[in-house]
C-alpha positions as CSV (number, residue, x, y, z in Angstrom):
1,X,82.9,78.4,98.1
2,X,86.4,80.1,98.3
3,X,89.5,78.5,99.6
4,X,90.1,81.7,101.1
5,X,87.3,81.4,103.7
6,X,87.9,78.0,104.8
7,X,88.4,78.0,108.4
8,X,92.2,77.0,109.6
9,X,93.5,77.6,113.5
10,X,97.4,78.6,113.3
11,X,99.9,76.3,115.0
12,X,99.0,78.6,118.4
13,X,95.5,77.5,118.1
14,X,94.1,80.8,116.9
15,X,90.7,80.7,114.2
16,X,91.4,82.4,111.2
17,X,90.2,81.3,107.9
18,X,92.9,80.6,104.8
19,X,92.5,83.8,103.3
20,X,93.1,85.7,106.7
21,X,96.5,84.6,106.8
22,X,97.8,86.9,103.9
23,X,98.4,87.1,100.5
24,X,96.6,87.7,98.1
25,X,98.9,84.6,96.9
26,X,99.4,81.6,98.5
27,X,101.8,78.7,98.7
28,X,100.4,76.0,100.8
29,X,102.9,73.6,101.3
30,X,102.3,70.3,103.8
31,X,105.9,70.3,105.7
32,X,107.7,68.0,108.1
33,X,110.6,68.6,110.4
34,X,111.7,64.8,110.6
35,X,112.0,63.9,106.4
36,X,114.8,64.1,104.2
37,X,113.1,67.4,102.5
38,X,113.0,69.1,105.6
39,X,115.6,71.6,104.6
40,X,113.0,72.9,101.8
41,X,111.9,75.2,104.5
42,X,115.2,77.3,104.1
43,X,114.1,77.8,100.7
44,X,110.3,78.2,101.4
45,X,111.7,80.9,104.0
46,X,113.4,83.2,101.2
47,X,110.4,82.5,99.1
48,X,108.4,83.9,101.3
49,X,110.7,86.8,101.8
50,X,111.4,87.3,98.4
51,X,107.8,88.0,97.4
52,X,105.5,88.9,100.5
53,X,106.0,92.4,99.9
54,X,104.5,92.1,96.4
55,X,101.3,89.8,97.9
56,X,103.0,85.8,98.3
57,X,102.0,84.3,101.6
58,X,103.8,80.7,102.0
59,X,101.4,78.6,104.5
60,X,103.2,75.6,106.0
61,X,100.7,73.1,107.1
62,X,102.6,70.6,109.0
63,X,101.5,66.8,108.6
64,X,102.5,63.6,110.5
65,X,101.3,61.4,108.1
66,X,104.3,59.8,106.1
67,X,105.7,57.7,108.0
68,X,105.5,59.5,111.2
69,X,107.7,62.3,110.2
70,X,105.6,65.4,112.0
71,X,105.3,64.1,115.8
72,X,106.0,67.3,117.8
73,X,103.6,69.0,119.9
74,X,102.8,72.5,118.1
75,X,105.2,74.0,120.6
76,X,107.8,71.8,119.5
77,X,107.2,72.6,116.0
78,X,107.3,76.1,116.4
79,X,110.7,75.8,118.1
80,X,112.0,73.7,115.8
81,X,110.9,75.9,112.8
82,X,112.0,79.2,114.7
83,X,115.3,78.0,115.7
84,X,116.9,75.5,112.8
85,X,115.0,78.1,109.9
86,X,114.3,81.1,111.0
87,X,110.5,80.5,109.6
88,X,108.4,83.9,109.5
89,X,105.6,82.4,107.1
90,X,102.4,81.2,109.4
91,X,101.9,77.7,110.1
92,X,98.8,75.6,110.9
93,X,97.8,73.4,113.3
94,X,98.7,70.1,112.5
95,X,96.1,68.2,110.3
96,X,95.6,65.3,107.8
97,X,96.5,66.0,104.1
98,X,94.8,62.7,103.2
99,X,92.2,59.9,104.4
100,X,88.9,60.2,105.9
101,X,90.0,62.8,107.9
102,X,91.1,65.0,105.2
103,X,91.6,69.0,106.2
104,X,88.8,70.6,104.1
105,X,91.8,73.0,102.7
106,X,93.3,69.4,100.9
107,X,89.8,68.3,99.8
108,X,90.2,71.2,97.9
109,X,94.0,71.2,96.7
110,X,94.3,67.5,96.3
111,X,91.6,68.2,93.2
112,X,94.4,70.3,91.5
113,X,96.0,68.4,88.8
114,X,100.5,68.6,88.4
115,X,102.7,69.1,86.2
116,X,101.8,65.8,84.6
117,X,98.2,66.5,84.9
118,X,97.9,64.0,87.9
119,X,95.3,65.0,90.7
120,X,94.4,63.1,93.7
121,X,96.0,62.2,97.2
122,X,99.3,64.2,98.7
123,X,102.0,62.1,97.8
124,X,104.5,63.4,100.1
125,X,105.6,66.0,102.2
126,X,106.5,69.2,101.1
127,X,104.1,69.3,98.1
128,X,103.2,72.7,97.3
129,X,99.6,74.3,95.8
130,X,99.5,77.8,94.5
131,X,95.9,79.2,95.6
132,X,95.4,82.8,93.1
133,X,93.7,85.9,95.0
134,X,90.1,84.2,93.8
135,X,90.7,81.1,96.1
136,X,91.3,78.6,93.5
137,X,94.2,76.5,93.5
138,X,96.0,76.7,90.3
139,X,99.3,75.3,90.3
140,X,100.9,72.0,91.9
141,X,104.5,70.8,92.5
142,X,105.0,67.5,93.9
143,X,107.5,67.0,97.3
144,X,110.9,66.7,95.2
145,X,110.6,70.3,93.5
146,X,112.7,72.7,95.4
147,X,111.1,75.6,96.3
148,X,113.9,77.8,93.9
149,X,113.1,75.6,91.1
150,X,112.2,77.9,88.1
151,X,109.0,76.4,87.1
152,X,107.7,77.5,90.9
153,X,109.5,80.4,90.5
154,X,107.8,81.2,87.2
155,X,104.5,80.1,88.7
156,X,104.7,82.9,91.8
157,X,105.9,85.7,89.4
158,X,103.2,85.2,86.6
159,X,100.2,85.1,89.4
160,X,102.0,88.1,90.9
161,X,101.7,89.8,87.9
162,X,98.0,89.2,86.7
């Protein structure tokens, strides 16, 4: 099965599946608004500005499992992201990047091997999964790399390319 037709619900509870939130490329990235990489969303912001018109759709799927750093209610999260980041890229509703209650979207990323060619759990937030126009996954960047680091960069522009 796809990626793309996994079924999500937005932050504002609305059913969509993964692939009816753009693209045909997306960044899925698990974010936080109370962790020291919180301000990655400035840079996931002109990401997704940068390169929506040419088919990149950044997906924030917020998480409050590290340490507790998600606990807002999705209003609060909205506001939050709104206000401090001017976010325009959809968000999810918040769900579980790991464990036995894994979001069927992760049970899928968390299969794609890094840099390093290390799979398995979400280490962090702000880790980031490229899914291409066929609904696999293909790329992964751990928390710590910045969403203008050239190797992302790269990443986007060579699947926007194909």
């Amino acid at each position: 099965m796809s990626m793309l037709s996994i079924p999500v619900r937005t932050l504002a509870g609305t059913p969509t599946t993964l692939g009816g939130l753009g693209g045909p490329l997306l960044l899925i990235v698990n974010v936080a608004s109370r962790c020291g990489l919180t301000p990655q969303y400035e840079g996931l912001e002109k990401l997704h500005r940068r390169y929506r018109e040419q088919g990149l759709t950044v997906v924030g799927a917020p998480c409050n499992q590290f340490m507790g750093q998600e606990p807002g209610t999705a209003e609060e999260i909205q506001e939050f992201c709104s206000t401090r980041y001017d976010v325009t890229f959809p968000l999810l509703e918040k769900l579980d990047v790991n464990g036995p209650g894994r979001h069927p979207v992760f049970e899928a990323l968390t299969t794609t091997p890094d840099a390093d060619g290390q799979a398995g759990d979400v280490q962090w937030n702000f880790e980031k999964f490229l899914v291409g126009p066929d609904g696999r996954p293909f790329a992964r960047f751990r928390p710590r790399v910045e969403p203008d680091d050239p190797d992302l960069i790269d990443a986007i522009e060579q699947a926007l390319v194909e």
